[in-house]
N, C-alpha and C positions, 0 to 999 in steps of 0.2 A: 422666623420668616418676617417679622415686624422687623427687626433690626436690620437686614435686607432692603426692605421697600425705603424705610429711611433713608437707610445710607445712600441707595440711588437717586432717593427725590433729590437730597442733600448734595448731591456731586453732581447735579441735571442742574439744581439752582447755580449754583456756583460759575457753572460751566456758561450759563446763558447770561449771567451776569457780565462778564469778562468779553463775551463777544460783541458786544454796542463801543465798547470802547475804541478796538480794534477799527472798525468801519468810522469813527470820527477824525483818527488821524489825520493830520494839516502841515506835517515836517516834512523835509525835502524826504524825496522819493528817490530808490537807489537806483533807478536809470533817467536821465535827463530828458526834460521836455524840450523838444526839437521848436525852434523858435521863430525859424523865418523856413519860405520854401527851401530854399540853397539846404539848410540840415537837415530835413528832411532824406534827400537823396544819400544820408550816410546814417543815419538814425535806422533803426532795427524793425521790420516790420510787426506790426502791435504795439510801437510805443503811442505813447499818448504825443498828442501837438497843440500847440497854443499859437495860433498866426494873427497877425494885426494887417489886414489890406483890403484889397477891395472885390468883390466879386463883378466881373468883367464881360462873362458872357455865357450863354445857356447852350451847351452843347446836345444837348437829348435826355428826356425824361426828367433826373431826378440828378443829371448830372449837370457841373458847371464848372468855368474856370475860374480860378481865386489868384490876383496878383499881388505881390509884397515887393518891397523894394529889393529884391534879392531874384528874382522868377514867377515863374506859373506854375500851378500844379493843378490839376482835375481834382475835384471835390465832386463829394454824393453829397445831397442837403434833401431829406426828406422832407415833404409837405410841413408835415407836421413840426420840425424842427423853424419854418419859417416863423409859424403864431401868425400868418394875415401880415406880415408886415409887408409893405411895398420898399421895396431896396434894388437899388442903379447900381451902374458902374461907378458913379459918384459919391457914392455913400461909404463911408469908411468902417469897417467890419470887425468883431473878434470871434474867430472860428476856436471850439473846441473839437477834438475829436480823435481816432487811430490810422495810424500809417497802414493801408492798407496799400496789398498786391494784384493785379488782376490782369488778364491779357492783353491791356492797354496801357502798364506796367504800375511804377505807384498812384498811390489817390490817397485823398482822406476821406474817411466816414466820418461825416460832421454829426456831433453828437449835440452841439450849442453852436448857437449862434447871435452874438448881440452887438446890435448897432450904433456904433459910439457918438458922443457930439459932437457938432463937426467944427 
């Protein structure tokens, strides 16, 4: 029964060891980050996006429009995703977040957001 409890602590260790690694990876990623609005519209819903432009205008709630030199796309930007910043149409932006689908067709869910210098 001792040799039982071992082996499991001993394969439980092992096992949890191996998974921090996994969650540090920083190498390219096997589906591409869609990079301006335009890729978006051909990029896979759920992939991740990385955009450089400007947030333009506040369409309702928690929604807004985000412009790049390629288009517009509706963007969600949660309160709390803000942090208190005060940010215009002026302000030149970098959204993180996923392509999402919804009955006003794509958007991103901004997950980050940080405001570059200008």
């Amino acid at each position: 029964m001792k040799r039982i409890v071992f082996a499991f602590a001993l394969s439980l260790s092992v096992l949890s060891l191996s998974l921090p690694a996994t969650a540090q990876f920083t190498g390219p990623s096997a589906s591409p980050q869609a990079s301006t609005v335009a890729a978006v519209g051909n990029a896979r819903v759920g992939s991740d996006v990385t955009l450089t432009g400007n947030v333009v205008g506040h369409l309702r709630d928690e929604y807004f429009t985000f412009r790049d030199e390629t288009g517009e796309i509706r963007v969600e930007i949660e309160n709390k995703t803000w942090q208190g910043r005060k940010v215009g149409p002026e302000d030149k932006v970098r959204i993180t977040g996923e392509i999402e689908r919804g009955f006003g067709g794509r958007y991103i869910d901004v997950q980050t957001l940080e405001v570059l210098a200008p």
